[in-house]
Every structure is written in C-alpha cells, then in structure tokens.
FIFI-770911 format. One record per residue: residue number from 1; x, y, z of N, C-alpha, C in turn. Coordinates in Angstrom, 2 decimals, always signed. Layout:
<nodes>
NUM;X;Y;Z;X;Y;Z;X;Y;Z
...
</nodes>
This chain:
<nodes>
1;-19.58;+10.16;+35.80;-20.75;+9.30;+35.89;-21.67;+9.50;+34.68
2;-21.65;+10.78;+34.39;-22.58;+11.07;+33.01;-22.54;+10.55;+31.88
3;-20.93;+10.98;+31.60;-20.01;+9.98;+30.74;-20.07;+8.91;+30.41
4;-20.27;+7.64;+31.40;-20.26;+7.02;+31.68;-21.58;+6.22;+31.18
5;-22.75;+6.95;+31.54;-24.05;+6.54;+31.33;-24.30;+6.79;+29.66
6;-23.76;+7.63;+29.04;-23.82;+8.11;+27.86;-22.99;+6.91;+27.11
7;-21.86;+6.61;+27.54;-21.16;+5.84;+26.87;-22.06;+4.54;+26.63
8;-22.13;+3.92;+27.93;-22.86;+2.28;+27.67;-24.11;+2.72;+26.58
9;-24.96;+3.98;+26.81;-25.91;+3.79;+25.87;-25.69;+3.89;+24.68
10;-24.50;+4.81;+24.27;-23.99;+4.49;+22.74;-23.58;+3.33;+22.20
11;-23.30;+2.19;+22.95;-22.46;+1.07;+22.74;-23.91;-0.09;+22.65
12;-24.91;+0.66;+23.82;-26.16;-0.43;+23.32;-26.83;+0.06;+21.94
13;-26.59;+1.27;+21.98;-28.06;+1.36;+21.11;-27.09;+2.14;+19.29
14;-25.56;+2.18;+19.30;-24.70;+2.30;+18.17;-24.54;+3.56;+17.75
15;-25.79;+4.29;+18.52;-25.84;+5.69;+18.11;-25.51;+6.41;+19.65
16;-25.11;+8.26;+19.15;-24.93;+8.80;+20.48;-26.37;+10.23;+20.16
17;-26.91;+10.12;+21.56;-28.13;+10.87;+21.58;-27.77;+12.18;+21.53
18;-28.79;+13.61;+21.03;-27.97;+14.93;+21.09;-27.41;+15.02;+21.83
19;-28.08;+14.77;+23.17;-27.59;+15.14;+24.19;-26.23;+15.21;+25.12
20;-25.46;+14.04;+24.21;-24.56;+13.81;+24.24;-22.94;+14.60;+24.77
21;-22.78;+14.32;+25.69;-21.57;+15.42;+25.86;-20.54;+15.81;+24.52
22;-20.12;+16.65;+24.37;-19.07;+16.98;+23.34;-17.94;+16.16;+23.33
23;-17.49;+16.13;+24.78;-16.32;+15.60;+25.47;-16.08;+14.17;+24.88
24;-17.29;+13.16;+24.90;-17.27;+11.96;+24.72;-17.57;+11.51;+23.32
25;-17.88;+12.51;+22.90;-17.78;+12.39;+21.59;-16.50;+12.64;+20.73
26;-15.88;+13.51;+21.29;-14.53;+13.92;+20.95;-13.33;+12.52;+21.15
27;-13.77;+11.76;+22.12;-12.96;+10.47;+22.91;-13.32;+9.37;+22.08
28;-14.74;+9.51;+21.65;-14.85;+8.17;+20.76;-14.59;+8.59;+19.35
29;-14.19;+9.56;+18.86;-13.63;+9.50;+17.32;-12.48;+9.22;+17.53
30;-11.59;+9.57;+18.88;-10.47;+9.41;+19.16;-10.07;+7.98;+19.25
31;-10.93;+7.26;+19.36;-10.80;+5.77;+19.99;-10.46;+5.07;+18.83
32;-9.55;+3.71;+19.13;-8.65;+2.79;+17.64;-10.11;+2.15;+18.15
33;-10.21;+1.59;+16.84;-11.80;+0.72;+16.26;-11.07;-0.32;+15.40
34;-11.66;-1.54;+15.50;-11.21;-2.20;+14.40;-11.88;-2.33;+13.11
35;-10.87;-2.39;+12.35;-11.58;-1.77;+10.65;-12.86;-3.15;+10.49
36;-13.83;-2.71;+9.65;-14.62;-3.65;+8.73;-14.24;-4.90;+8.75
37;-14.53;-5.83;+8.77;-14.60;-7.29;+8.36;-15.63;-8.02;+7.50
38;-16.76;-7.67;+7.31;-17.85;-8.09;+6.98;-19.06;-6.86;+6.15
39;-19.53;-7.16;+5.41;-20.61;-6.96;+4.41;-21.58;-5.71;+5.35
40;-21.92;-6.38;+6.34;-23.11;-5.76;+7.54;-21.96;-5.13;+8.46
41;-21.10;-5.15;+8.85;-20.14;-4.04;+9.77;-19.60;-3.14;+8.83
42;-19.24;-3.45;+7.73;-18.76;-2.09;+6.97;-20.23;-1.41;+6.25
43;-21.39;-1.63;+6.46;-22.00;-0.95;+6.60;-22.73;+0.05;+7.66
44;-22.52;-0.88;+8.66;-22.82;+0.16;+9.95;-21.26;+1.27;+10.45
45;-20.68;+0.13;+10.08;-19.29;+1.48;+10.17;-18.79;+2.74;+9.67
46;-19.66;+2.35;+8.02;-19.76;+3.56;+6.73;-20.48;+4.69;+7.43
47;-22.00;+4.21;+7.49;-22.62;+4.93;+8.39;-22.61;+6.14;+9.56
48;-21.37;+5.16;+10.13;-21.26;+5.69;+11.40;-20.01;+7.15;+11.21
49;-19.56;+6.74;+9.83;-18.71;+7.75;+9.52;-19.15;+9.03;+8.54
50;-20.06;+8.28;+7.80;-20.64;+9.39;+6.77;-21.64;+10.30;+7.77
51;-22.43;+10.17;+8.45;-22.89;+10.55;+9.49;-22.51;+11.96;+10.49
52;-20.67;+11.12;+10.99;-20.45;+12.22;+11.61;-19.46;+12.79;+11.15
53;-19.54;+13.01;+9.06;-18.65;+13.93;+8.55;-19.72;+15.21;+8.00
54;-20.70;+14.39;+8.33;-21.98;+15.40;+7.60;-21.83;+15.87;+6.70
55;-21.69;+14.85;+5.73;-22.12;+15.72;+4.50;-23.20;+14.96;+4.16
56;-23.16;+16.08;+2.59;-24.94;+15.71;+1.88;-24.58;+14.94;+0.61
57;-23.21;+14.33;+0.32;-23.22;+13.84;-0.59;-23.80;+12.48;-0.88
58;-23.97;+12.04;-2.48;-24.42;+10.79;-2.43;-23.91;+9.69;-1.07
59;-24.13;+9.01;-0.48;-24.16;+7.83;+0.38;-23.19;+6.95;+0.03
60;-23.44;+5.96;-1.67;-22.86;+5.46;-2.10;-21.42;+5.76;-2.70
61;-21.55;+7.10;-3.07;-19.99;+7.56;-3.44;-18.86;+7.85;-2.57
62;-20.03;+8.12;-1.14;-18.84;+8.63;+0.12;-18.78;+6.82;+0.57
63;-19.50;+5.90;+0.58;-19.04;+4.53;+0.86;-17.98;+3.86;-0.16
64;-17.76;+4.30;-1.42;-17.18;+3.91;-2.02;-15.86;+4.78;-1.61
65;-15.61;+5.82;-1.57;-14.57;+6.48;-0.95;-13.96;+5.81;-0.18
66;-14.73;+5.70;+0.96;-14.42;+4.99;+2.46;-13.57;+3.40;+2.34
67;-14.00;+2.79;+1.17;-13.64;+1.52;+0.46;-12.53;+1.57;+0.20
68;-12.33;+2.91;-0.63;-10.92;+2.69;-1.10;-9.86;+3.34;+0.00
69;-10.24;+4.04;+0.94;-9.14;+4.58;+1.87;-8.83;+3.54;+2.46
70;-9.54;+2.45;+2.71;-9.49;+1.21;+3.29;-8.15;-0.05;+2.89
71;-8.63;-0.18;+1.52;-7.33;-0.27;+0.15;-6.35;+0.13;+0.55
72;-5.97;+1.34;+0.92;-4.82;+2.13;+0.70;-4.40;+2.34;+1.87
73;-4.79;+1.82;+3.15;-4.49;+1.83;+4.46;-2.82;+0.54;+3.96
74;-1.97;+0.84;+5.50;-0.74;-0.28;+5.45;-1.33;-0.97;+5.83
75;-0.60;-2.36;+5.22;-1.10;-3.77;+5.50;-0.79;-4.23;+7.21
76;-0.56;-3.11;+8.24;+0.03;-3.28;+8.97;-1.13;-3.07;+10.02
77;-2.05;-2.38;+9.77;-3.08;-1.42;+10.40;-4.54;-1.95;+10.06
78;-4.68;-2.58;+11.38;-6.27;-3.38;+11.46;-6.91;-2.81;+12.48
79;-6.55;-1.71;+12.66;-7.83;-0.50;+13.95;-7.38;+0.71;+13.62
80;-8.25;+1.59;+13.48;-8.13;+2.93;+13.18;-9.03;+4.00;+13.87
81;-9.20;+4.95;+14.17;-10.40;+6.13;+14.80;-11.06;+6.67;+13.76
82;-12.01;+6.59;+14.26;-13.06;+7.05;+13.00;-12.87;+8.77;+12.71
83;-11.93;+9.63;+13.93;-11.84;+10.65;+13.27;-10.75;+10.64;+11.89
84;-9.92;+10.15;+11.92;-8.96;+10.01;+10.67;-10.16;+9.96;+9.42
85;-10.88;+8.85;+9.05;-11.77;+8.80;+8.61;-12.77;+9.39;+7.93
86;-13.16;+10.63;+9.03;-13.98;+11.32;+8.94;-13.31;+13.05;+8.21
87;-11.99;+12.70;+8.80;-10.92;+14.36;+8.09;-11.45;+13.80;+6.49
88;-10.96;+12.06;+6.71;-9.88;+12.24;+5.12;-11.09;+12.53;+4.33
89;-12.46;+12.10;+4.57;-13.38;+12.26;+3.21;-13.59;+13.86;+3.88
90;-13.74;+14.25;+4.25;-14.18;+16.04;+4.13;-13.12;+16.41;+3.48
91;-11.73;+15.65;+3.39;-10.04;+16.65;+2.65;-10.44;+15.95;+1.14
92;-11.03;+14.83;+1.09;-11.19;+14.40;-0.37;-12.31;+15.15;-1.08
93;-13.21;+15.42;-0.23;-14.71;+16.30;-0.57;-14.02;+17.38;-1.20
94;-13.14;+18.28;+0.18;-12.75;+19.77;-0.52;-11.81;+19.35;-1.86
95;-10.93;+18.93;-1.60;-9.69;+17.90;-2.91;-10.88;+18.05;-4.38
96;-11.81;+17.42;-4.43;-12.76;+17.61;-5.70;-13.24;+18.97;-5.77
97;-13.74;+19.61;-5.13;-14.33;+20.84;-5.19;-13.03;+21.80;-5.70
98;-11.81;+22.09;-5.04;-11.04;+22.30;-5.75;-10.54;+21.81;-7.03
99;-10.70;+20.94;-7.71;-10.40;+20.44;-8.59;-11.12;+20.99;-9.91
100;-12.63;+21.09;-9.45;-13.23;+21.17;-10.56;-13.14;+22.92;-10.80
101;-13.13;+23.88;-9.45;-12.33;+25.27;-9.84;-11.52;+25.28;-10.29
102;-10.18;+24.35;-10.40;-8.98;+24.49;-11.02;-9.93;+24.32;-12.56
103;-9.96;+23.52;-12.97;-10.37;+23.04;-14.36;-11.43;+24.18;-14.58
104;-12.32;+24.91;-14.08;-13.00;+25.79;-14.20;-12.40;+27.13;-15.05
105;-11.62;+27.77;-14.24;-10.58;+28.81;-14.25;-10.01;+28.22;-15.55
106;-9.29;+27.27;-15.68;-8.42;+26.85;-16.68;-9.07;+26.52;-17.79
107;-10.52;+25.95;-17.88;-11.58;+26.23;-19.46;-11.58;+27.86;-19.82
108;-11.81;+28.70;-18.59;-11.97;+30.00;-19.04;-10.47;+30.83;-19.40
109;-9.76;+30.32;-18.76;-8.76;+31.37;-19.56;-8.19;+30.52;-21.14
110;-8.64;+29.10;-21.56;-8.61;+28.82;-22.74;-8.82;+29.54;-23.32
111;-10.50;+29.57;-23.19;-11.50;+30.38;-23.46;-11.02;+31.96;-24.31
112;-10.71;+32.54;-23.37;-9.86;+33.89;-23.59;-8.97;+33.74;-24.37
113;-8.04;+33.19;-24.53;-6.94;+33.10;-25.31;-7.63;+32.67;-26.28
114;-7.97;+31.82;-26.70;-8.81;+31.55;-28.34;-9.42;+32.30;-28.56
115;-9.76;+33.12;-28.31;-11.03;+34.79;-28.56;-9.64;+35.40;-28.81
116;-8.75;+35.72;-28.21;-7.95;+36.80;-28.85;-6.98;+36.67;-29.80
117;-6.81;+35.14;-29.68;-6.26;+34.76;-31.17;-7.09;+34.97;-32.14
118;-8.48;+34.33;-31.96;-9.17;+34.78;-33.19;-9.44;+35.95;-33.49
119;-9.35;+37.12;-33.05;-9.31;+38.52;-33.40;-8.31;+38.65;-34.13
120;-7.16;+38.02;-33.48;-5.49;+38.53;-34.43;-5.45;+37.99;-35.41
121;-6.13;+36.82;-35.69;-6.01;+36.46;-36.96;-7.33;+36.62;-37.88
122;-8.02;+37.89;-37.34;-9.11;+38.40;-38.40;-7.96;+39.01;-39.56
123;-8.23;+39.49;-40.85;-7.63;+40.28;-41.78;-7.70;+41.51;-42.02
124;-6.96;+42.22;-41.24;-7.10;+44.00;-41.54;-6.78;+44.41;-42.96
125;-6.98;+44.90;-44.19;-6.70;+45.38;-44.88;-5.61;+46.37;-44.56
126;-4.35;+46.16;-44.98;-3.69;+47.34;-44.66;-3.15;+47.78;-45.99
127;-2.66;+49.17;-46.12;-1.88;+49.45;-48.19;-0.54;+49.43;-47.67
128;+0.15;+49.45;-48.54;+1.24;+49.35;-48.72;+1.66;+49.75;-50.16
129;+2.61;+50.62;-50.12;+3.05;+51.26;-51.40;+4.61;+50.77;-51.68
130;+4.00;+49.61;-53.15;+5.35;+49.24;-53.66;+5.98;+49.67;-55.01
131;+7.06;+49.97;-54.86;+7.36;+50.65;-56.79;+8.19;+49.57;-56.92
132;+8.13;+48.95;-58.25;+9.10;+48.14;-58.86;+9.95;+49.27;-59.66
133;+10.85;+49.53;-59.68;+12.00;+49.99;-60.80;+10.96;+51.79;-61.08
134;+10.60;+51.69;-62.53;+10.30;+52.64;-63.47;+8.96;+52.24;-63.42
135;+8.24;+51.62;-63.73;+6.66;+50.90;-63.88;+5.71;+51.40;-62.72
136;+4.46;+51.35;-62.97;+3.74;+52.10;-61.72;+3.06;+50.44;-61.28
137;+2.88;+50.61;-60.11;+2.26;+49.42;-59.25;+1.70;+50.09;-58.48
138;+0.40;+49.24;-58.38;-1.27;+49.40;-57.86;-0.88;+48.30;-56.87
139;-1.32;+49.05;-55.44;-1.30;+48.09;-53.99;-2.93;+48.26;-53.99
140;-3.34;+46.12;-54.09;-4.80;+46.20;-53.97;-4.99;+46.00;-52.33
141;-5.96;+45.96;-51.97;-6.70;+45.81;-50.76;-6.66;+44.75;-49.63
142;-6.03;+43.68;-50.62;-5.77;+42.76;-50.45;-3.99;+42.32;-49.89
143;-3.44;+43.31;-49.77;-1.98;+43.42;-49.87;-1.29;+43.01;-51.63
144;-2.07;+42.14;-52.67;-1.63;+42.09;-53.56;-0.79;+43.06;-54.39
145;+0.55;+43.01;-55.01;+0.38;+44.11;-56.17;-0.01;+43.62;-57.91
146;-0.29;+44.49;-58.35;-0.80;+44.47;-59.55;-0.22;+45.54;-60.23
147;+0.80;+45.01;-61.66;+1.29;+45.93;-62.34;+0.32;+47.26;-63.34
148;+1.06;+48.28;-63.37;-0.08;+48.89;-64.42;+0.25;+49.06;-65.67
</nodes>
C-alpha cells in the first residue's frame, strides 16, 4: 500500500520524495521506459538520469553523453531502464578518469626517459692513450689525438 502511494506520487509529481522506499526505487530504474522523442522529454529524461547517477559533472556534457549512448543504442530498442543509463555514464565518468591517469603516468615516464638520455648524452672527457708506430701522440681532452 505504501508502495503504492509513493508510486502514483512519483508519476504525478516526476520526482520521488526522500522518503521514498529503496525498494521502489530500485523497481523503477528497473522499469523499460520509452526512450526520448522530443526536445522537452529528453530533457526531463536527461534529468531524471543525471540526477540519479549523481554526479557533479557539467550538466551539459553528461546530456551530451546521454545523446550519444542514445546514437549508439540498436535500431531495434525504443524502451530502455534508466538504470542501464545511469551504470553507463558513471562507467564512462570512471573510463575518462582512467584515461587521463593512463596519459598521466605515461607523460611521466617520458619524462624520465628523456632526463636519462640527456645525462648519457652529456660528454665525459675520458683519455685514452694512442701510439702511432715510433712518433709520440698527445691524447687531448677532447678524445682528439694530436701528433708531437
């Protein structure tokens, strides 16, 4: 009966109050919805999903998200549950956040490796002692020799 009373008022008023059982909340992400049709329903529908993925990201970028999962749905599939919905942008949320650690990690160990190349290819002076034949030869500093 509670259920019940909770439900019709979500359905009048689009929203579900805290108070809300868990239960029925769990049943209506569960529930096939039919996708967007219109300008003003895929906005209350965006809503209704950005909402209960909670996040804090821009609005417009998680609606634009939502746009394109839409796109990429089969041409077969005109109702869906808003929990699917609600996974895929929190798996696309984490999907970027990982992404930009990958690329993170991977500037820094550039990073590293060009630092230790450029050490190896600083110039150590090293000598080296060369005799031609009979003649004396001067090893400069430079690795050059120079006859004497």
């Amino acid at each position: 009966m509670v259920k019940l009373f909770y439900r019709i008022l979500a359905r009048l008023t689009g929203k579900n109050l805290q108070s809300t059982p868990k239960a029925l909340v769990l049943d209506q992400l569960s529930e096939m919805r039919p996708l967007p049709m219109g300008m003003q329903e895929f906005e209350d529908w965006s809503d209704r999903i950005i909402s209960g993925a909670l996040m804090t990201a821009d609005p417009l970028s998680l609606k634009f998200a939502l746009a394109e999962m839409i796109m990429h749905m089969d041409p077969k599939e005109d109702h869906c549950n808003d929990g699917y919905f609600i996974k895929k942008l929190r798996k696309s949320a984490a999907n970027q956040i990982a992404h930009a650690k990958m690329t993170e990690i991977r500037d820094r160990a550039k990073a590293r490796l060009a630092e230790q190349e450029a050490k190896e290819k600083e110039v150590k002076p090293t000598l080296q002692v060369v005799s031609e034949g009979t003649g004396n030869a001067q090893v400069l500093a430079d690795n050059t020799v120079q006859k004497a």
